[in-house]
C-alpha positions as CSV (number, residue, x, y, z in Angstrom):
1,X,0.0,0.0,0.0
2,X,1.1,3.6,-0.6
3,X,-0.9,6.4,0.8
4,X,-0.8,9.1,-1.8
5,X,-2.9,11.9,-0.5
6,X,-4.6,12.1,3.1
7,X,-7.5,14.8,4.7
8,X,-8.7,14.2,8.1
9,X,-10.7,16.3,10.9
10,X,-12.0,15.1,14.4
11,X,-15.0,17.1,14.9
12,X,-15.3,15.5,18.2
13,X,-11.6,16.6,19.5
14,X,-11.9,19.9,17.3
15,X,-8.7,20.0,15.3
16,X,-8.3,18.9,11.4
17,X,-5.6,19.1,9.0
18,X,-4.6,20.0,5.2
19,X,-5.0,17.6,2.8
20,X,-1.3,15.9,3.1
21,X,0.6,14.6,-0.5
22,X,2.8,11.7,-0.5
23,X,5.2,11.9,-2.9
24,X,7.6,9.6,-2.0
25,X,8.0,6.4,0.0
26,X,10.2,8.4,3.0
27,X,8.4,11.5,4.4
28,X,9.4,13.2,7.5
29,X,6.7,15.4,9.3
30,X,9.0,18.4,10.9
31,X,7.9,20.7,13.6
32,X,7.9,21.6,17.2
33,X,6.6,19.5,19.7
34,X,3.0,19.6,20.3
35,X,2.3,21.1,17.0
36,X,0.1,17.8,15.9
37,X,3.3,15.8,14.1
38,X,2.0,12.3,16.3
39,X,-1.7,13.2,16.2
40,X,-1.3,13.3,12.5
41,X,0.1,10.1,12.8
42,X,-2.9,8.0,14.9
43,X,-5.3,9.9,12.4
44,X,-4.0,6.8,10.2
45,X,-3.5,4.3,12.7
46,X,-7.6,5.3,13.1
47,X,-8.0,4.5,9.5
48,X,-6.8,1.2,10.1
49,X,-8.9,0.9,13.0
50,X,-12.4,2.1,10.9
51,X,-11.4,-0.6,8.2
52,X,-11.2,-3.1,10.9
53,X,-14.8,-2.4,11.9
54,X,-14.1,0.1,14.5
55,X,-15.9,3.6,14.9
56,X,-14.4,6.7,15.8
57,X,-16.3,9.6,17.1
58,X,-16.7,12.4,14.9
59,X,-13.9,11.4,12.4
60,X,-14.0,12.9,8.7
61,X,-11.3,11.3,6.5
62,X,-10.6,11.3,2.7
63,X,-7.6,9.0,1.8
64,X,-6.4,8.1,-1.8
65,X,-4.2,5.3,-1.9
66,X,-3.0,2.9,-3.5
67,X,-2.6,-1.2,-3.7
68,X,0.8,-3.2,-5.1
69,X,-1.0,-4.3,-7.5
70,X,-1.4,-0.8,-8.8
71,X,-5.0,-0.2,-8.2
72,X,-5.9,3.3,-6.7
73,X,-8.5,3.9,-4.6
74,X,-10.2,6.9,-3.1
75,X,-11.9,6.3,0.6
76,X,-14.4,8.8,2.1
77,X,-16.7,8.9,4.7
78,X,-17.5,10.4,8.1
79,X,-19.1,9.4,11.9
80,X,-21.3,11.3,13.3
81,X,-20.4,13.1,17.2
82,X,-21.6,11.9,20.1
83,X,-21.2,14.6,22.9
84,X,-19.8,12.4,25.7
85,X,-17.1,12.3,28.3
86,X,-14.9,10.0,26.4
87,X,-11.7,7.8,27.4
88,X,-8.9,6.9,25.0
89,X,-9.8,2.9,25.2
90,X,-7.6,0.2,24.0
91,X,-9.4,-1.9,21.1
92,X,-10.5,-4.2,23.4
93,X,-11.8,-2.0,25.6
94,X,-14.3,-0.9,22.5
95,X,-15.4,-3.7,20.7
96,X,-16.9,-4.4,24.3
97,X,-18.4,-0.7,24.2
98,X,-22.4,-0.9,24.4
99,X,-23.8,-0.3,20.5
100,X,-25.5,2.9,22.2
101,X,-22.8,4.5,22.8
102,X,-21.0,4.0,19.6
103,X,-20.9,6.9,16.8
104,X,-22.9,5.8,13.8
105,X,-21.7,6.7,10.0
106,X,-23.0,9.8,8.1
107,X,-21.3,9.0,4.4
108,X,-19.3,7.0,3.2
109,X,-17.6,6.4,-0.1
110,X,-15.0,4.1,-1.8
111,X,-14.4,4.5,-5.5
112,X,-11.5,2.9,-7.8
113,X,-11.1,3.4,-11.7
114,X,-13.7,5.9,-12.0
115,X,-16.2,3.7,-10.8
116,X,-18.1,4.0,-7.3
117,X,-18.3,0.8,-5.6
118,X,-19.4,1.9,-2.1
119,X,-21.5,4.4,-1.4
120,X,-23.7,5.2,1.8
121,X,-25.7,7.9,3.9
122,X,-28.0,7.6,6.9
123,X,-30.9,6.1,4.9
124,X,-29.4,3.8,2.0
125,X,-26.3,1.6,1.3
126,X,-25.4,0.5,-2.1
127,X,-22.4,-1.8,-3.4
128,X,-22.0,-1.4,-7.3
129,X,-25.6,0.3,-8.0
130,X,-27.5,-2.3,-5.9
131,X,-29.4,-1.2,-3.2
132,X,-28.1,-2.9,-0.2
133,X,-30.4,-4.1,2.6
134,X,-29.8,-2.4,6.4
135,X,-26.5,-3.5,7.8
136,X,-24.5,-2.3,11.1
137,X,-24.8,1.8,11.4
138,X,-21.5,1.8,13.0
139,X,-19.2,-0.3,10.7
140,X,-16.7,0.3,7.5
141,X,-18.9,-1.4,4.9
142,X,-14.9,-1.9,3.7
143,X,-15.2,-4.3,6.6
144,X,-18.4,-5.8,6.3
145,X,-17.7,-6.7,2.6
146,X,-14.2,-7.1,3.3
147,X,-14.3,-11.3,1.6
148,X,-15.6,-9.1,-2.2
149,X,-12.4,-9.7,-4.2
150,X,-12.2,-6.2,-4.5
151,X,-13.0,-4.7,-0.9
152,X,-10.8,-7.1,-0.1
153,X,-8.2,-6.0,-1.7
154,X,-8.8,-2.6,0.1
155,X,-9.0,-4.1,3.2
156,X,-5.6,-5.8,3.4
157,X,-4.4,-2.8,2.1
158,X,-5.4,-0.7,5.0
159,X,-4.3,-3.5,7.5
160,X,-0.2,-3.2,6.2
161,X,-0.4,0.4,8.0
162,X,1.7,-0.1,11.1
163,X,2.6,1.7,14.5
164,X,6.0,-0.3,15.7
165,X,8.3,1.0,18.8
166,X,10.3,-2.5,19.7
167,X,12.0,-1.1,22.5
168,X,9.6,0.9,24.3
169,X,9.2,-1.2,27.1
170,X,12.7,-2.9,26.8
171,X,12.5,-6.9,25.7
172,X,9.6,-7.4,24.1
173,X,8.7,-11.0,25.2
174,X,5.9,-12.1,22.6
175,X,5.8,-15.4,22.2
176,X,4.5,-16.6,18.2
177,X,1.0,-18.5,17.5
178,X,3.0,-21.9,16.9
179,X,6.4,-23.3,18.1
180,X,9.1,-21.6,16.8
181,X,10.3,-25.2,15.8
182,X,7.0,-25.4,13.5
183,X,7.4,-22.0,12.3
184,X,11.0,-22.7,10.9
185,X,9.6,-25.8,8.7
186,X,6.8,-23.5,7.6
187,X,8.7,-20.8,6.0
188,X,12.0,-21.3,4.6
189,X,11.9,-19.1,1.8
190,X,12.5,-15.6,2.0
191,X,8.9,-14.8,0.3
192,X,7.2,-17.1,2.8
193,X,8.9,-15.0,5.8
194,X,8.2,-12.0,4.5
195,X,4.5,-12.2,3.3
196,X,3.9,-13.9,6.8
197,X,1.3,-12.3,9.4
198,X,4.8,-12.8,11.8
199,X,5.9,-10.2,14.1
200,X,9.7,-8.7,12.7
201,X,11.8,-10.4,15.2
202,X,10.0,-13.7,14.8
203,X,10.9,-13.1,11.1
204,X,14.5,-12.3,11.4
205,X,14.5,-15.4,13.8
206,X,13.6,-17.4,10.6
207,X,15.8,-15.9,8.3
208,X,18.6,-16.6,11.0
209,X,17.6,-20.1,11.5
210,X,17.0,-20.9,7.9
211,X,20.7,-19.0,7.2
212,X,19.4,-17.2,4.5
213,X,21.5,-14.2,2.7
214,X,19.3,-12.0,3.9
215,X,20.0,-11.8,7.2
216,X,23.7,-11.7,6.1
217,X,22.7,-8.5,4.4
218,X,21.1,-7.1,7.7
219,X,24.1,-7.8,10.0
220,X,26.5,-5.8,7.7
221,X,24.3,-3.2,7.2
222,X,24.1,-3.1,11.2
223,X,27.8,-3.4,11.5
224,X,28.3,-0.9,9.2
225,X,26.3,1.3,11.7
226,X,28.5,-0.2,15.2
227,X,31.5,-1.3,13.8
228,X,32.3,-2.6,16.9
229,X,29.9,-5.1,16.7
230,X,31.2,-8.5,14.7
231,X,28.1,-10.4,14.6
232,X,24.1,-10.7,15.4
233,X,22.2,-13.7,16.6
234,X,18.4,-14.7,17.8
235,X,17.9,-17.5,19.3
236,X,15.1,-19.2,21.7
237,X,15.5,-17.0,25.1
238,X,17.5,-18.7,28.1
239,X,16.1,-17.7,31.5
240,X,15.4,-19.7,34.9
241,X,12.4,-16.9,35.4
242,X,10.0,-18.7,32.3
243,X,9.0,-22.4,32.4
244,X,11.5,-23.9,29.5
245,X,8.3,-24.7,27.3
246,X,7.2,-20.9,26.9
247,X,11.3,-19.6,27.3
248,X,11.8,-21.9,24.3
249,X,9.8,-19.8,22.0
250,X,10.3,-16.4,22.1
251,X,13.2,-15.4,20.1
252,X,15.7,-13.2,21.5
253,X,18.4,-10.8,20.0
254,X,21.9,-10.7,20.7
255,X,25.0,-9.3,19.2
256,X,29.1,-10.1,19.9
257,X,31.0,-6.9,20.3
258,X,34.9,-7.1,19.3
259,X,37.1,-8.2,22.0
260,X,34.2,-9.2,24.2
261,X,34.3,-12.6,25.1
262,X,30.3,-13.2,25.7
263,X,27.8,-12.4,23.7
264,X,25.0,-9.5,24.7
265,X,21.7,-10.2,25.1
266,X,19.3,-7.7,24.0
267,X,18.0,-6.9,27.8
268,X,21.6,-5.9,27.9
269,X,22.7,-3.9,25.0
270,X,21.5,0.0,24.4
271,X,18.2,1.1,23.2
272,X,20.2,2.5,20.4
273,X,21.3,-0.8,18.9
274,X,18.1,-2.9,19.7
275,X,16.0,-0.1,17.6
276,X,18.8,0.1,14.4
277,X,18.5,-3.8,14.8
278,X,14.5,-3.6,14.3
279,X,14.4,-0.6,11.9
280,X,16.8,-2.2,9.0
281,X,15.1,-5.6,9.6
282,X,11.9,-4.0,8.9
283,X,13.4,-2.4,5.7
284,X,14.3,-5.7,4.4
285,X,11.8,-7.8,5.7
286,X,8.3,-5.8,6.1
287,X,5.4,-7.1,4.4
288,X,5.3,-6.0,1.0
289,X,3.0,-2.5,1.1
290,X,3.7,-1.8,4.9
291,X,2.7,1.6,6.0
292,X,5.4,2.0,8.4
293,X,4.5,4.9,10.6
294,X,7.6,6.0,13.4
295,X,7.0,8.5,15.8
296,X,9.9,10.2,17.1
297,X,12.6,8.7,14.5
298,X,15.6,10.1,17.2
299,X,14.3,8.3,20.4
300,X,16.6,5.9,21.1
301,X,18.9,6.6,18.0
302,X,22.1,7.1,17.9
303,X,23.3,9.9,16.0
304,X,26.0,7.5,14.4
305,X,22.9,5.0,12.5
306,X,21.0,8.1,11.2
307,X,22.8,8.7,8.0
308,X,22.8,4.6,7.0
309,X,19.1,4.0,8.3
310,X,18.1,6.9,6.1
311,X,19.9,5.7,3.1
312,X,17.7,2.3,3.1
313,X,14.3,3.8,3.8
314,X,14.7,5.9,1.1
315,X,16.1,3.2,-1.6
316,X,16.5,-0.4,-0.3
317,X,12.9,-1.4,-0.2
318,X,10.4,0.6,-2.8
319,X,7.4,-1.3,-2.1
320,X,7.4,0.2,1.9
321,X,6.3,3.6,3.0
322,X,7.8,5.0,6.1
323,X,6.1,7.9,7.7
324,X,8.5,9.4,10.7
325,X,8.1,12.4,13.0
326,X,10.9,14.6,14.7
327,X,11.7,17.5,16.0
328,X,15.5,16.5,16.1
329,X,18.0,18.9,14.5
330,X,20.3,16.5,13.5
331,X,18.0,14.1,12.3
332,X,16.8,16.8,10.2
333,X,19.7,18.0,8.9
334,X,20.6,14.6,7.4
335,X,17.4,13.6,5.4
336,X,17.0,15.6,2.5
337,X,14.5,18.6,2.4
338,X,12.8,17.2,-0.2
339,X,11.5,14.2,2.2
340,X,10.4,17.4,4.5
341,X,6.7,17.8,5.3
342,X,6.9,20.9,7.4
343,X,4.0,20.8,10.2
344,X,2.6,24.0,12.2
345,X,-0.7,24.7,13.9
346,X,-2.8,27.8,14.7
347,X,-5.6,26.8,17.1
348,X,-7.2,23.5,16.4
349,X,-5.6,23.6,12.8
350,X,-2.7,21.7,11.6
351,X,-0.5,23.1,9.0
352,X,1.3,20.7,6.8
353,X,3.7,22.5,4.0
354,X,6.3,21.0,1.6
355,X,9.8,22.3,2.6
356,X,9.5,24.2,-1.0
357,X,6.9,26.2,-0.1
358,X,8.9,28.6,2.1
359,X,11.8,28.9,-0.5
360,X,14.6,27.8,1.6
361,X,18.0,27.9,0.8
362,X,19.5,25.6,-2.2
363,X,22.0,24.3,-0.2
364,X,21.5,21.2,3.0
365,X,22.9,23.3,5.1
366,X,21.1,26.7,4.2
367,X,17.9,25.0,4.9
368,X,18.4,23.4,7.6
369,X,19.5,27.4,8.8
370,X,16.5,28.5,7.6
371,X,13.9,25.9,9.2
372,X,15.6,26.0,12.4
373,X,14.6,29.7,12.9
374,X,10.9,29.1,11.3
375,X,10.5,26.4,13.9
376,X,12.0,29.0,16.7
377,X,9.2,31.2,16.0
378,X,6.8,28.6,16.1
379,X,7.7,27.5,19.4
């Protein structure tokens, strides 16, 4: 999937944005903090979420995108606000919420190749021309027609959009839906791992155990980031503090420094070098159409990774889309302008701007001058 244009507002949180144009598959969304750079973000998370059959109060959205298969589509619609003291509830949390309380849609509309296949209001629903009979108020018809051949095709789409942070809350002990033994006789190809529903260290895990070139190709580029690093590993985690039949499969990263004699387990290494780890596996591994969305590129980062990790999300892996926030100067200054999408607010409204539109300087380095002092006065 490739999003190629984007408009949303949230009439129940009062703020909207421009309509945002995608241009390439690297965009960076500059600004100050608190200027709407992560809301902007979860406005597309939430159009994951409305595919999956979720409602969202008072959300207006029109997204153009498109499939790798080449089709285009253009996805409209809107929920109606329900005045209410609401909580920000995990998706548990509201697929258990009483249909009462649940915003109902006003419109919706998905058309591809010039020809409207989905179109609703309060008082008709029609798929193709055919008048459809009365189905749920609150749900995507993108997900209640979701098996069509087409829909569906939208659908998966809109489910490759993803929100990843590896290291937020250091190891991240998720253990896979089978045995990692059964998942390693499962996929041994490099196109079975990576059009697999597996999480990205469960697939690096295979490409490890299955000593594919790949992974080859993802410890140099990692060594190329911490040359002081000589090799990378996952393997089955080794603790006394899990029963040995759950311990056994959840793989676990670890890497070999130079002159160190044991290896370093990721619960052990820096933040720094678990997130490069996960970010270049990602660029080489990702389902084919991800929507990778990062907030915060420089969290955990070091400033030594930024140049290479830049290089591969903008040309190792054309069929991915990464979407990053920061507020960084350095991370700035070392990803193009043209990957710029300047952001600004003014009351409830974000401003999103194309580093061209304020004329800044030909050179990197005049630029970079030049934003840091509009994003002075903005703060």
């Amino acid at each position: 999937m490739k999003i190629i244009s984007l408009r949303i507002k949230n009439n129940f949180l009062g703020w909207d944005f421009d309509e945002i144009k995608f241009s390439s598959n690297l965009t960076l969304l500059v600004g100050v903090s608190g200027v709407g750079k992560t809301q902007i973000l979860r406005a597309i998370i939430d159009l994951r979420s409305i595919a999956k059959g979720k409602a969202i109060n008072g959300f207006e959205w029109k997204v153009i995108f498109s499939t790798v298969n080449g089709t285009e589509f253009v996805w409209e619609g809107s929920f109606d606000t329900v005045e209410k003291n609401e909580l920000s509830l995990d998706d548990t949390e509201k697929e258990n919420q009483d249909e009462k309380e649940k915003s109902s849609l006003i419109s919706e509309k998905l058309s591809s190749k010039n020809e409207v296949l989905i179109e609703r209001n309060k008082e008709e629903i029609k798929f193709r021309d055919t008048l459809m009979p009365k189905l749920s108020s609150h749900q995507s018809m993108i997900y209640i027609l979701k098996e069509e051949s087409l829909i569906k095709e939208a659908f998966d789409a809109l489910n490759k959009i993803e929100y990843r942070d590896h290291t937020r809350n250091g190891m991240r002990l998720r253990i896979p839906n089978k045995p990692l033994h059964s998942l390693k006789s499962n996929y041994k190809t490099l196109e079975n791992i990576v059009n697999s529903d597996e999480d990205i260290r469960t697939k690096l895990y295979l490409t490890f155990e299955n000593k594919l070139d790949i992974f080859d190709k993802i410890r140099s580029r990692f060594i190329d980031v911490f040359p002081q690093v000589e090799n990378i590993k996952i393997e089955p985690l080794e603790t006394d503090d899990l029963p040995k039949k759950i311990a056994e499969d959840i793989p676990v990263i670890s890497i070999k420094e130079k002159a160190v004699p044991k290896w370093i387990r990721e619960d052990r290494m820096s933040s720094g070098m678990l997130r490069t780890i996960v970010h270049i596996s990602e660029i080489f591994l990702a389902n084919e159409g991800s929507v990778i969305l990062i907030d915060e590129f420089e969290n955990s980062l070091g400033i030594n990774c930024i140049d290479i990790l830049t290089d591969d999300l903008i040309h190792e892996n054309k069929t991915l889309q990464f979407i990053a926030t920061s507020h960084h100067p350095y991370i700035i200054n070392n990803i193009p302008y043209e990957y710029w999408k300047i952001v600004t607010r003014q009351g409830g409204h974000i401003r999103i701007c194309n580093a061209s539109d304020y004329n800044l300087g030909k050179s990197k380095q005049d630029a970079f001058i030049q934003l840091t002092k509009i994003l002075e006065k903005q703060s």
